[in-house]
C-alpha atoms as one frame of an Amber mdcrd trajectory, in Angstrom:
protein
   0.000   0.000   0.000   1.345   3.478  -0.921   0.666   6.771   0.067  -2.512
   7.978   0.331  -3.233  11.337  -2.187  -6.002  12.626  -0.036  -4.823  13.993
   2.653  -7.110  17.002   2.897  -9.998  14.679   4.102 -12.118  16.059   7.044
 -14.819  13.934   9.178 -18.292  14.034   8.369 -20.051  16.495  10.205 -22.966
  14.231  11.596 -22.696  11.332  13.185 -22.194   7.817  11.941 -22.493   4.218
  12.845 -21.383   0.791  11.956 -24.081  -1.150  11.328 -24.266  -4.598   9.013
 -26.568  -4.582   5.734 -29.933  -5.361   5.725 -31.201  -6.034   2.402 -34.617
  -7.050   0.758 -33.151 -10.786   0.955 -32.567 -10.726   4.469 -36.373  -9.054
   5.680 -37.960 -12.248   3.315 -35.384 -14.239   5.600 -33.656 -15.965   2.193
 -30.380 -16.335   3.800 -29.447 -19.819   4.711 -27.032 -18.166   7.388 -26.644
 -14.316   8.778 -23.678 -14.324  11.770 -22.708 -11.112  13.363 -19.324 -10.608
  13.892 -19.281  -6.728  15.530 -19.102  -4.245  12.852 -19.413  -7.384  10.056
 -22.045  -9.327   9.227 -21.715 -12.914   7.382 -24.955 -13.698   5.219 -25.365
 -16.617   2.960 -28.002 -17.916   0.073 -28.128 -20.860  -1.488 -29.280 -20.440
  -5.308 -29.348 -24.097  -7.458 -27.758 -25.287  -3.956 -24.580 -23.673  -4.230
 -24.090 -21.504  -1.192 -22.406 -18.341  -1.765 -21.247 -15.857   1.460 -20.236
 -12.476   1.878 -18.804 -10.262   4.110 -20.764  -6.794   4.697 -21.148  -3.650
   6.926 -23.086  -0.264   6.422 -21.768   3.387   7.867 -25.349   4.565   8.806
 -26.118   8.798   9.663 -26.703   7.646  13.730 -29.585  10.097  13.678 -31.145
   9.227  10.382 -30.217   5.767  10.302 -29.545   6.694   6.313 -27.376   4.399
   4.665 -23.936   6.719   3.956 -21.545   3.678   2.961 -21.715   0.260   2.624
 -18.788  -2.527   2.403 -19.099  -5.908   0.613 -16.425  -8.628   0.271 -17.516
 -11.099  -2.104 -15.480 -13.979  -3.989 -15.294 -13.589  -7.784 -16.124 -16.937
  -9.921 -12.235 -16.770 -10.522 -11.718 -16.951  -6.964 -10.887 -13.293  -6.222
 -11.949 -12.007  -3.134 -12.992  -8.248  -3.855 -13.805  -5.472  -1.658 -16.951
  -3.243  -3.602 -17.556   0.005  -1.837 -20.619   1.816  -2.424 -21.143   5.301
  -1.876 -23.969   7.666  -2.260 -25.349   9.162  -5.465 -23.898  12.549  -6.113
 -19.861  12.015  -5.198 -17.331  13.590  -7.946 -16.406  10.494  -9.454 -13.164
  12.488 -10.953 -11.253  12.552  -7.705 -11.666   8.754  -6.789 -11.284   7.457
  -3.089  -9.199   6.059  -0.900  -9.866   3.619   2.429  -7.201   4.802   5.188
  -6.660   1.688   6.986  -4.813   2.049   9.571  -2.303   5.163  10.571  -0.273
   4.758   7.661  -1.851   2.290   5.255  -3.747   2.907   2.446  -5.337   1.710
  -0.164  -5.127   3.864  -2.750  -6.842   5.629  -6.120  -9.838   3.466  -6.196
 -11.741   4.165  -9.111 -15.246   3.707  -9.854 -16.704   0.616 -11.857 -20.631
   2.420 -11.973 -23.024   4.033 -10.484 -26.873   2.265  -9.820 -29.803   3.318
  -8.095 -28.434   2.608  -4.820 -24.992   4.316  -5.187 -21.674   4.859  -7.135
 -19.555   1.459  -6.464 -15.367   1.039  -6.547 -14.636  -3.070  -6.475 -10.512
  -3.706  -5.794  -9.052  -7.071  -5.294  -8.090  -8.265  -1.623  -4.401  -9.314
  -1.888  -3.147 -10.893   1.988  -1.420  -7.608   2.524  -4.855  -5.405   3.028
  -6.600  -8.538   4.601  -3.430  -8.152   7.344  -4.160  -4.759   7.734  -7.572
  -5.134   8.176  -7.259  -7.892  10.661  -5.027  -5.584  12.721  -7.195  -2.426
  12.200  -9.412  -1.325  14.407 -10.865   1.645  12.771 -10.136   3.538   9.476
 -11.463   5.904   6.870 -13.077   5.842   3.827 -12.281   9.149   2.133 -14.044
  10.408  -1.464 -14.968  13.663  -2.746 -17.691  15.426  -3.112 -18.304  18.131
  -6.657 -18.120  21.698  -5.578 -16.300  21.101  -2.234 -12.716  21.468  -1.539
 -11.602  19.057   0.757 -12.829  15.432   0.785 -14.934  13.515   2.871 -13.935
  10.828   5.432 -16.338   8.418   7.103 -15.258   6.052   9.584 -14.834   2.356
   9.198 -14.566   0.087  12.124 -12.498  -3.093  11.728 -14.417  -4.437  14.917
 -14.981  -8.196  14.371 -13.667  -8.354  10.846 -10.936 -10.918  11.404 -13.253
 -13.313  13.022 -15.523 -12.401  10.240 -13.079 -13.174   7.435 -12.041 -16.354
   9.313 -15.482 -17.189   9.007 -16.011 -16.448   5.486 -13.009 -18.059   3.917
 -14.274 -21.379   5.828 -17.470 -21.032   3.860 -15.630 -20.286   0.352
């Protein structure tokens, strides 16, 4: 992981939680497992009996309980775990983002793939050196710009429960 190019990042101005997704899937009770791990949340289906798991949390407005962020890990048919970030409508997809990890790791220049209903999403592979660093985290920053505003954005991201979590998920992959 390199240096991170932006620096200028200030905190939210409301406050946010941690929260695991909760997804149309989930209220119909589809999942064949859902395990909370802290901050992460395990879910599983099982379409044409193949069971297929991800990792997930949401960075919710406390107040609002609006969805600000959410985090996915999810294994590629090549057998790639990914991370996809989704942020809200309305970010300036020209200056990227960034996910400070811990004090000085980041992962860097994440571009975005699209942008859907529900948010603009970046996807970047997990390689065993941010999975480390995630493991030994215990909170970070996910950092993206906004169009018309100078300095960037930075919500928190808590790295509570996520190595249990991955432990758990790579013994479902």
């Amino acid at each position: 992981m390199g240096t991170f190019n932006l620096f200028s990042a200030v905190a939210v101005s409301f406050m946010v939680a941690t929260t695991p997704t909760l997804n149309a899937q989930e209220e119909e009770g589809t999942f064949t497992r859902r395990d909370n791990y802290q901050d992460w949340l395990l879910t599983c289906i099982a379409p044409e009996g193949r069971e297929v798991c991800q990792l997930s949390q949401n960075i919710v407005n406390k107040e609002t309980r609006q969805r600000l962020a959410r985090l996915q890990i999810r294994r590629l048919a090549n057998g790639t775990d990914v991370m996809i970030v989704t942020l809200p409508l309305g970010v300036d997809l020209r200056k990227g983002a960034g996910i400070q990890v811990a004090k000085d790791q980041f992962i860097n220049n994440l571009t975005y793939t699209m942008c859907l209903a529900d948010g603009c999403r970046l996807q970047f592979p997990l390689n065993a050196e941010v999975i480390t660093a995630m493991r030994a985290a215990g909170e970070g920053r996910l950092v993206f710009g906004r169009p018309n505003v100078e300095q960037n954005t930075a919500l928190p991201v808590s790295f509570a429960g996520f190595s249990a979590a991955f432990n758990a998920y790579v013994a479902t992959q």
